[in-house]
PLY file of the C-alpha trace (Angstrom):
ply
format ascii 1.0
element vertex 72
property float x
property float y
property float z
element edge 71
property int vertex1
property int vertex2
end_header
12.45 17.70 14.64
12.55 14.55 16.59
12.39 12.55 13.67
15.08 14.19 11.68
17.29 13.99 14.47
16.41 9.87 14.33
17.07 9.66 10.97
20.29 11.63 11.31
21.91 9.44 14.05
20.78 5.92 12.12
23.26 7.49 9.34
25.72 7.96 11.56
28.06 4.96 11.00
27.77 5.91 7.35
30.19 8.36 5.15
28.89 11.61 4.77
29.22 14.36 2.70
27.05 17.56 2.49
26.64 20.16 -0.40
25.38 23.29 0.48
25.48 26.77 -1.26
27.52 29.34 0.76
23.91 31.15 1.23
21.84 28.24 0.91
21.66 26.20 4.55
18.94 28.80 6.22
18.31 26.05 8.59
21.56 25.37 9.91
20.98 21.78 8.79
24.87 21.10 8.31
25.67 21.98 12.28
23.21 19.04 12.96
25.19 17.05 10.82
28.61 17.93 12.00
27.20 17.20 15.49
26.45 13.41 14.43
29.55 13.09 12.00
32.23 15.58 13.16
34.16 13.68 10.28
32.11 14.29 7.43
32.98 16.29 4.43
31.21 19.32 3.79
31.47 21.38 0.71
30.37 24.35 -0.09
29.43 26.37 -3.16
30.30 29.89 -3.20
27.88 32.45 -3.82
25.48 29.49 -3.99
21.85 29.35 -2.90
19.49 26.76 -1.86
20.34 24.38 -5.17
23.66 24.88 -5.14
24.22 21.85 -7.74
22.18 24.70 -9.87
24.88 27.20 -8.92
27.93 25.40 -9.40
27.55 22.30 -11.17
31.40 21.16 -12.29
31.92 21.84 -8.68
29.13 19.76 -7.38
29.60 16.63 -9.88
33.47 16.99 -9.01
33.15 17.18 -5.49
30.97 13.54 -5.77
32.82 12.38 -8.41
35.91 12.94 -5.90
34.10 11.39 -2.79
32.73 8.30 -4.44
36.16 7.30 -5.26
36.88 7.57 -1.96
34.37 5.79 -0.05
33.44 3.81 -3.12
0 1
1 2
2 3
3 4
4 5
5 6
6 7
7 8
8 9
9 10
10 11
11 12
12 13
13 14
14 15
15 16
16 17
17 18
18 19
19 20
20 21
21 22
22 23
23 24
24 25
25 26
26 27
27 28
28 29
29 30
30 31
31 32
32 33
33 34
34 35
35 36
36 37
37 38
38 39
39 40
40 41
41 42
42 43
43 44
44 45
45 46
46 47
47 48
48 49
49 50
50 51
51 52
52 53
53 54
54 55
55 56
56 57
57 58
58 59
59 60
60 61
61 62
62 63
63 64
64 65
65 66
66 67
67 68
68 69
69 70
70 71
């Protein structure tokens, strides 16, 4: 745990975005990052699992397409 905290906070200077299914983040991994990068952007898949690119993937390629432009 120590370690993924490390790597967390050395990406914090970094944009962020996360992708998780609405179902899918059984770890609570995305509170960890919005505690490092209360600015990121998080999106979520509805009805999605644990590959929610699987579940949704217009949405998911959108969603980057859409954020790359942005922090391109």
């Amino acid at each position: 745990a120590q370690a993924a905290e490390a790597g967390i906070a050395a990406l914090a200077n970094r944009p962020t975005m996360t992708v998780f299914g609405q179902f899918g983040d059984y770890f609570f991994f995305r509170r960890g990052w919005r505690r490092i990068r209360p600015d990121m952007r998080n999106v979520t898949v509805p009805w999605g699992l644990h590959f929610p690119q699987s579940d949704n993937p217009a949405m998911v390629a959108a969603a980057i397409t859409d954020w790359r432009k942005r922090h391109g």
